[in-house]
C-alpha positions in Angstrom: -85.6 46.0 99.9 -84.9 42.4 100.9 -81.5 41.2 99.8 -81.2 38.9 96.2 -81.8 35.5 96.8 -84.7 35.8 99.3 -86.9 33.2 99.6 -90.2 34.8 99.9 -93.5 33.6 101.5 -96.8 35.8 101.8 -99.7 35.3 103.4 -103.3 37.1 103.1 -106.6 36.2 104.0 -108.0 32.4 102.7 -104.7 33.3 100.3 -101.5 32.9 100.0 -98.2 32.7 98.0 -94.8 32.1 97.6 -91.3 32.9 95.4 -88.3 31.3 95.7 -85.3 32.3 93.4 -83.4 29.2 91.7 -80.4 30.9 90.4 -79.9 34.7 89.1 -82.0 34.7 86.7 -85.1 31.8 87.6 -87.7 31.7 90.1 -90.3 29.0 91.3 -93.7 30.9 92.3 -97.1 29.9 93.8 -100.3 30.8 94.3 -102.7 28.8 96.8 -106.1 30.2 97.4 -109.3 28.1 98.3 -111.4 27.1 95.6 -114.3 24.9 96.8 -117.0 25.2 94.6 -115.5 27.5 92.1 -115.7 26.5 88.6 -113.6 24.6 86.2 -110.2 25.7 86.2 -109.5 27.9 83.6 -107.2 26.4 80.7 -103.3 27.1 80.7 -102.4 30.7 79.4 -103.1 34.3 79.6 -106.4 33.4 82.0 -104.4 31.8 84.4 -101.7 34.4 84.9 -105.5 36.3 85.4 -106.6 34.4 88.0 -102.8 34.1 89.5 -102.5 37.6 89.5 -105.8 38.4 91.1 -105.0 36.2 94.1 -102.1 38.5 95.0 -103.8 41.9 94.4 -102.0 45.0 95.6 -99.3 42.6 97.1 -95.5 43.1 97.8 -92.9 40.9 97.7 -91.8 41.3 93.9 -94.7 38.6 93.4 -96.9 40.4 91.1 -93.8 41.2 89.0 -92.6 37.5 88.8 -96.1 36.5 87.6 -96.1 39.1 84.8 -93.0 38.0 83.5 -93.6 34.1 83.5 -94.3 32.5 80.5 -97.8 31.9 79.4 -96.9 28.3 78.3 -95.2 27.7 81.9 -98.4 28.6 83.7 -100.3 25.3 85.3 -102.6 24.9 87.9 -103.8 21.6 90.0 -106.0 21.1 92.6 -104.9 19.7 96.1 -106.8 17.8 98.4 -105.7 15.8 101.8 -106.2 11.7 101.6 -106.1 10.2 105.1 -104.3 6.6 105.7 -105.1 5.8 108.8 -101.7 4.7 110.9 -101.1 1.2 110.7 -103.1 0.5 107.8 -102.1 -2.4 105.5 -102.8 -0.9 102.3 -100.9 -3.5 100.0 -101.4 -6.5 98.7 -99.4 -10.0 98.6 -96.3 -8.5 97.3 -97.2 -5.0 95.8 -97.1 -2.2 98.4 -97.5 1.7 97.7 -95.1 3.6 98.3 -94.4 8.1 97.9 -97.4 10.1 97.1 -98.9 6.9 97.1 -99.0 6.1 100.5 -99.0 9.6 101.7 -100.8 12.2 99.7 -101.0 15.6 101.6 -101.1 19.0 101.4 -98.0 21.1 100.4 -97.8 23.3 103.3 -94.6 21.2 105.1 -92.4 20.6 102.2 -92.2 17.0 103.6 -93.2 14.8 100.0 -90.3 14.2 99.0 -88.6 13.4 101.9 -91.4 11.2 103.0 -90.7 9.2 99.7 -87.3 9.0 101.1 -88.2 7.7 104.1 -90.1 5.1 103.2 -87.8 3.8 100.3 -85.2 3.3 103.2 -88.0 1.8 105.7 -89.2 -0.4 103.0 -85.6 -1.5 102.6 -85.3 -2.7 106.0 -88.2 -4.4 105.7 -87.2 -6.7 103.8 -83.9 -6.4 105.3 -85.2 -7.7 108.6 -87.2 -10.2 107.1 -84.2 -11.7 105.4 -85.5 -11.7 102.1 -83.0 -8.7 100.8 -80.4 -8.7 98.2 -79.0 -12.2 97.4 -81.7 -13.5 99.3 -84.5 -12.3 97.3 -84.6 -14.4 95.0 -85.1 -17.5 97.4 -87.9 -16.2 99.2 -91.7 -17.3 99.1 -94.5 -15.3 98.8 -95.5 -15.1 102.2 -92.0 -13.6 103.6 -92.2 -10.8 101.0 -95.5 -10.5 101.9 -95.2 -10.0 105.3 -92.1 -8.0 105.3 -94.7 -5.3 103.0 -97.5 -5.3 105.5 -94.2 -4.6 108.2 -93.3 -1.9 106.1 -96.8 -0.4 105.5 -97.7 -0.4 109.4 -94.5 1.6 110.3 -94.5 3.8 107.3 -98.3 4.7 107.6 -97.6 5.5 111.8 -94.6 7.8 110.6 -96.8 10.1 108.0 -99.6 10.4 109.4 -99.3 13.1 111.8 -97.2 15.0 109.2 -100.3 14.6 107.0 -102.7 15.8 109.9 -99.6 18.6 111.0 -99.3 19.5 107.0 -103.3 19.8 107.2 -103.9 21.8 109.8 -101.1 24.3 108.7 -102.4 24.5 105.5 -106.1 25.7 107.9 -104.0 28.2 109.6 -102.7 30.0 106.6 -106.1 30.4 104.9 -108.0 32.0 108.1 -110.0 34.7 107.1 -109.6 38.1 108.2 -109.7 39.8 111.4 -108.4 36.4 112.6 -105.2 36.8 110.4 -104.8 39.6 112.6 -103.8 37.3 115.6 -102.2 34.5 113.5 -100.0 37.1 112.2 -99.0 38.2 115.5 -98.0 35.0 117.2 -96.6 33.2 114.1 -92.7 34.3 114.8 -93.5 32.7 118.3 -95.0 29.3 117.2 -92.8 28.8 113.8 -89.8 28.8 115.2 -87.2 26.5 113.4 -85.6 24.8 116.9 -89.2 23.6 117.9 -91.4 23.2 114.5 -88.8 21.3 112.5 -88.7 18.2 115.2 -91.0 16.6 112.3 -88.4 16.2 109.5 -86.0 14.1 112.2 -85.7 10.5 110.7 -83.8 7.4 111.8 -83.0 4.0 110.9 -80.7 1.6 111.2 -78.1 1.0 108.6 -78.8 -1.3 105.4 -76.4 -3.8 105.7 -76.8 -6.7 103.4 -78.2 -9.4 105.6 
């Protein structure tokens, strides 16, 4: 029996899933299975919690039971797909960049979204920072300066995500191998995934925002 408060992932073949409690008495759940060709999502309701439920047949984990008792109206479902921007890109404009989701789509399978928003709110900062055209300044300079500081900003930012795009990608690969190959992903996983080695991808630095 694994101890209240356990944040639960499980993994099956070209399946998967995931519960993680919020407080005593919420939990946030997943499913993620492959659908490539499959039909039209079914709409929100009792057909999803179907399909949800059918993913994680004759599975542990309490996640059959969390499904069962969610909410027909809090069911939703959304395709994922990956979007590559190539590092360095310039995807901007004169003086409208992208920035978030934006700039980065990816698959789920890192958790790193929202601190890739983050990042690049603080990297787009010094941008413009570096450029001089920050704070007090920005109202004095032309076009062309915040132009340039956004195409600075996209060429760092776009380096920066895209291996944790391509990393996010091929982890997402990994956990939807079909079986017998599970077999051996199962067996070396405590070995690769280890949090002193695989988290080096979340490290982020920058120099302090100073006005200029």
């Amino acid at each position: 029996m694994l101890p209240p408060g356990t944040i639960r992932m499980l993994w099956g073949s070209g399946a998967r899933a995931g519960l993680y409690p919020i407080n005593d008495r919420e939990a946030y759940w997943f499913t993620v299975f492959d659908d490539a060709g499959a039909p039209r999502p079914p709409e929100p309701g009792e057909r999803l919690r179907e399909e949800a439920l059918g993913v994680v047949r004759g599975w542990g984990g309490g996640i059959r039971e969390a499904i069962a008792r969610t909410p027909a109206g809090s069911l939703t479902r959304n395709r994922v797909a990956d979007r590559w921007v190539a590092p360095g890109s310039e995807v901007g404009r004169g003086p409208v960049t992208l920035v978030g989701d934006a700039l980065h789509p990816s698959t789920p399978n890192l958790g790193q979204g929202g601190a890739c928003a983050l990042e690049g709110a603080v990297r787009l900062a010094g941008a413009l920072r570096r450029a001089g055209v920050a704070g007090a300044a920005w109202g004095r300079a032309s076009p062309g300066e915040v132009a340039a500081a956004m195409r600075a900003y996209e060429r760092a930012q776009t380096r920066r995500v895209f291996p944790l795009q391509a990393r996010s990608w091929a982890m997402g690969r990994a956990l939807h191998l079909p079986f017998p190959v599970t077999l051996a992903r199962d067996a070396v996983v405590g070995r690769v995934l280890r949090p002193d080695g695989f988290m080096h991808h979340a490290s982020f630095e920058h120099e302090p925002l100073t006005p200029p």
